[in-house]
C-alpha positions in Angstrom: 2.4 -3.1 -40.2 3.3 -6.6 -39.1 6.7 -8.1 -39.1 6.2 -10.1 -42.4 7.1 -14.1 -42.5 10.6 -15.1 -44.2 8.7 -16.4 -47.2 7.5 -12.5 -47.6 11.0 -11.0 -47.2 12.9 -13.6 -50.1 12.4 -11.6 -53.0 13.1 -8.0 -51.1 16.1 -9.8 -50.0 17.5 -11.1 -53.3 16.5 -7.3 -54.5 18.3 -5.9 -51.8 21.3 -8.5 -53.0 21.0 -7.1 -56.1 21.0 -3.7 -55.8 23.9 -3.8 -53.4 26.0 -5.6 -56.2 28.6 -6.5 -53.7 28.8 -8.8 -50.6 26.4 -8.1 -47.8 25.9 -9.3 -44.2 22.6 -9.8 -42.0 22.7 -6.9 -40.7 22.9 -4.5 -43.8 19.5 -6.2 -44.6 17.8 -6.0 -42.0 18.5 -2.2 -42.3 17.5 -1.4 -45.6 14.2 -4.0 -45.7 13.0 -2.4 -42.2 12.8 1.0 -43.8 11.9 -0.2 -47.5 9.4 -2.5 -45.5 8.2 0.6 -43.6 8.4 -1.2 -40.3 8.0 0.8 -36.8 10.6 0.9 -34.0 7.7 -0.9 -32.0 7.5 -4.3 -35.1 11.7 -3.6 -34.7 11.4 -4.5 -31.3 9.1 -7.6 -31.2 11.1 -10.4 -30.0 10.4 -14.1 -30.7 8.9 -16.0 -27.7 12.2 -17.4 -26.6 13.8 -13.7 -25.9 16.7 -14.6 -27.4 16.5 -12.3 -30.7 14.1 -9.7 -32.6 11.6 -11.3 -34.7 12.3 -9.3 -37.8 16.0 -9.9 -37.6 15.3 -13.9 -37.1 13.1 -13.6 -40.8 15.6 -11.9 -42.2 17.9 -15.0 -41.2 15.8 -17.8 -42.5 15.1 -15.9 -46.0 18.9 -15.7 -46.2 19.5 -19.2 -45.2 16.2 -20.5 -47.8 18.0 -18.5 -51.3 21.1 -19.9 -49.9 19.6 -23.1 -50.0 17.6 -22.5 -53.4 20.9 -21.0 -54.7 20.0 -17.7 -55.3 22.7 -16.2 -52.8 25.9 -17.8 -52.2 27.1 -17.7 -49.2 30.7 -16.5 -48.8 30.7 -16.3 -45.0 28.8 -17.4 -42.5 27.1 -14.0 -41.5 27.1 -12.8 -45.2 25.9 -13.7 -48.7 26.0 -12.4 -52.2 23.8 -12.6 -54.8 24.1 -15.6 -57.1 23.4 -15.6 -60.7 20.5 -18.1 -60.4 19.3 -14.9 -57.9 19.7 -12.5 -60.8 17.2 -14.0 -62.8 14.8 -14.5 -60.5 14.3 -11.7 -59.2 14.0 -9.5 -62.4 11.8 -11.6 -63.7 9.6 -12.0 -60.6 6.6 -9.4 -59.7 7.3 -7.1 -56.7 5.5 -8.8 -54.0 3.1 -6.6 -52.0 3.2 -6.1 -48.2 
């Protein structure tokens, strides 16, 4: 499998965010959606063009930073986020989106 776009990994994130019922950072996501995901060690380590940081982890970055902006995740810090209630809704409602 391919590293999915950010647009693919918004509603596994708010999912994640749900599930985790508590505050969570970057990091923690990335985690949890690379082995939900099914991702390799080889799509871990694909780096963007620039060098500067792992593909996957950089999607994982904008999806957060797009439900922030939709305001399905608040953002209590600047590395994490928690799951707003707008989030809730959405993604129970919403149909697991397929890889």
């Amino acid at each position: 499998m391919s590293v999915p776009d950010y647009q693919s990994l918004m509603l596994p994130l708010l999912r994640f965010a749900r599930e985790k019922k508590d505050e969570s950072t970057t990091g923690e996501a990335v985690e949890v959606l690379a082995i939900e995901l099914g991702l390799t060690d080889e799509d871990l380590k694909e780096m963007l063009p620039s060098g500067i940081s792992s593909t996957f982890v950089n999607r994982v970055g904008w999806a957060s930073t797009y439900m922030k902006k939709l305001v399905c995740l608040k953002p209590p810090g600047e590395v994490t986020f928690e799951l707003h209630h707008a989030g809730r809704s959405f993604s129970k409602s919403s149909p697991r989106l397929s890889m």
